[in-house]
C-alpha positions as CSV (number, residue, x, y, z in Angstrom):
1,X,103.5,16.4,-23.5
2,X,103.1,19.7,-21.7
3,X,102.9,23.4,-23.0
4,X,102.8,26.2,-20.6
5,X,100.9,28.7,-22.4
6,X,100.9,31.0,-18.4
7,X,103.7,33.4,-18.0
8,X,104.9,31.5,-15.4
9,X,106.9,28.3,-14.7
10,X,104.5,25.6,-13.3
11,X,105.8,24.0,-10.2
12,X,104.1,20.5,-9.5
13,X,104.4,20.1,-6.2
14,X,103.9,16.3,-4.5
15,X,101.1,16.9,-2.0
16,X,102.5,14.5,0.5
17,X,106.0,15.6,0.9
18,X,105.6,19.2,-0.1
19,X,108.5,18.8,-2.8
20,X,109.0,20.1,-6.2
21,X,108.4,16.7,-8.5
22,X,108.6,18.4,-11.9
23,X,108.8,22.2,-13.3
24,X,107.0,22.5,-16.4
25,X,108.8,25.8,-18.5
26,X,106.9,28.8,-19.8
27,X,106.6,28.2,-23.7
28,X,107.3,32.3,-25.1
29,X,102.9,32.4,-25.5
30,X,100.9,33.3,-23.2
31,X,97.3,32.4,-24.0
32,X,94.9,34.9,-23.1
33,X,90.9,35.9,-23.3
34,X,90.9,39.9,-24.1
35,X,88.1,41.4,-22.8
36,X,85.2,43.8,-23.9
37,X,84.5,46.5,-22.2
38,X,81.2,48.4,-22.4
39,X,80.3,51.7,-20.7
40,X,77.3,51.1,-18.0
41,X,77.4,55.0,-16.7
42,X,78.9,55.4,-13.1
43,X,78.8,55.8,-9.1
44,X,79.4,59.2,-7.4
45,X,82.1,59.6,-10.0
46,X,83.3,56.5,-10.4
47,X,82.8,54.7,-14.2
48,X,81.0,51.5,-14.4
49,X,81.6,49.0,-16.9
50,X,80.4,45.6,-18.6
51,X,83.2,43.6,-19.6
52,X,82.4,40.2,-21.3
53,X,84.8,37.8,-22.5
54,X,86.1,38.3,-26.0
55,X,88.2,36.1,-28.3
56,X,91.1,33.9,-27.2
57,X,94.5,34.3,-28.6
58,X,97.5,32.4,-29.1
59,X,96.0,28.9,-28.1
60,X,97.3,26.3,-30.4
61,X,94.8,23.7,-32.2
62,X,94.2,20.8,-30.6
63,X,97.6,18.3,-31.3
64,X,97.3,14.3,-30.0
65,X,99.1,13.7,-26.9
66,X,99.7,17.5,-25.9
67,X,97.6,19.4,-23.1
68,X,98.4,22.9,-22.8
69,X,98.3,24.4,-19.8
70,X,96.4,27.9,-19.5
71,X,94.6,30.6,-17.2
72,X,90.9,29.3,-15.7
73,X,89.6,32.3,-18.2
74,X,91.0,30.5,-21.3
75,X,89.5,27.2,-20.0
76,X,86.2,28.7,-19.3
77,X,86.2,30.6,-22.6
78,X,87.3,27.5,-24.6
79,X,84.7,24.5,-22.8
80,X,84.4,21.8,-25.3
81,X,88.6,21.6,-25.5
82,X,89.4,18.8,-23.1
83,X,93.1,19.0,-23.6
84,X,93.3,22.4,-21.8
85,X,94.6,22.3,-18.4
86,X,94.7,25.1,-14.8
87,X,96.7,25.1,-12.0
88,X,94.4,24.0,-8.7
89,X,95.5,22.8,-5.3
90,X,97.8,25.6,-5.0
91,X,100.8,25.4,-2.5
92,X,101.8,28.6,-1.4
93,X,104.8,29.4,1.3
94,X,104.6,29.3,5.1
95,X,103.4,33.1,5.4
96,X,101.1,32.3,2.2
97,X,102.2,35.2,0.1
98,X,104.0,33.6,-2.1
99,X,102.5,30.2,-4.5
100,X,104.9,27.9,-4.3
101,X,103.3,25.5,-7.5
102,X,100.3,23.5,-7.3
103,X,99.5,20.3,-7.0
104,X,97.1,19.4,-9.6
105,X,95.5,20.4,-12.6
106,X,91.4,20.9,-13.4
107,X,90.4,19.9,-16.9
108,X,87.1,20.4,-18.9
């Protein structure tokens, strides 16, 4: 099973015929890895900042059989969870503005 902790719907796209196989729903969470930011002074005017990554919220407990599927900051922040999944092989539209959905996942 599939939870799409992104704010998006999740397109899997088949890489050989370019279709839409499967579209895996937003869940109503969106996982995310706030960030802390530090003052480091500035640049003819311009502030300067350390951010570093802070704690992640709204990712469920591991559950068996269920891979939640999340932003590449959420993986990174989370590395020893192998049932965490990220968008990759992104298929975007002719004039590549637009992704289209991807058509694989990366996993820790």
């Amino acid at each position: 099973m599939f939870v799409n902790l992104t704010p998006h719907d999740i397109n899997i796209i088949d890489n050989m015929t370019g279709r839409v196989v499967r579209t895996i729903p937003v869940s109503g969470i969106v996982a995310r890895v706030y960030q802390q930011e530090t003052a480091a002074g500035e640049v003819d005017g311009i502030p300067l900042v350390i951010l570093k990554a802070g704690p992640v919220q709204d990712l469920p407990k591991p559950r068996a059989g269920t891979y939640y599927i999340v932003s590449r900051a959420v993986q990174e922040a989370c590395p020893d969870r192998h049932d965490l999944l990220v968008p990759t092989w992104m298929v975007r539209s002719a004039d590549r503005r637009t992704i289209l959905g991807c058509a694989a996942f990366t996993v820790n």
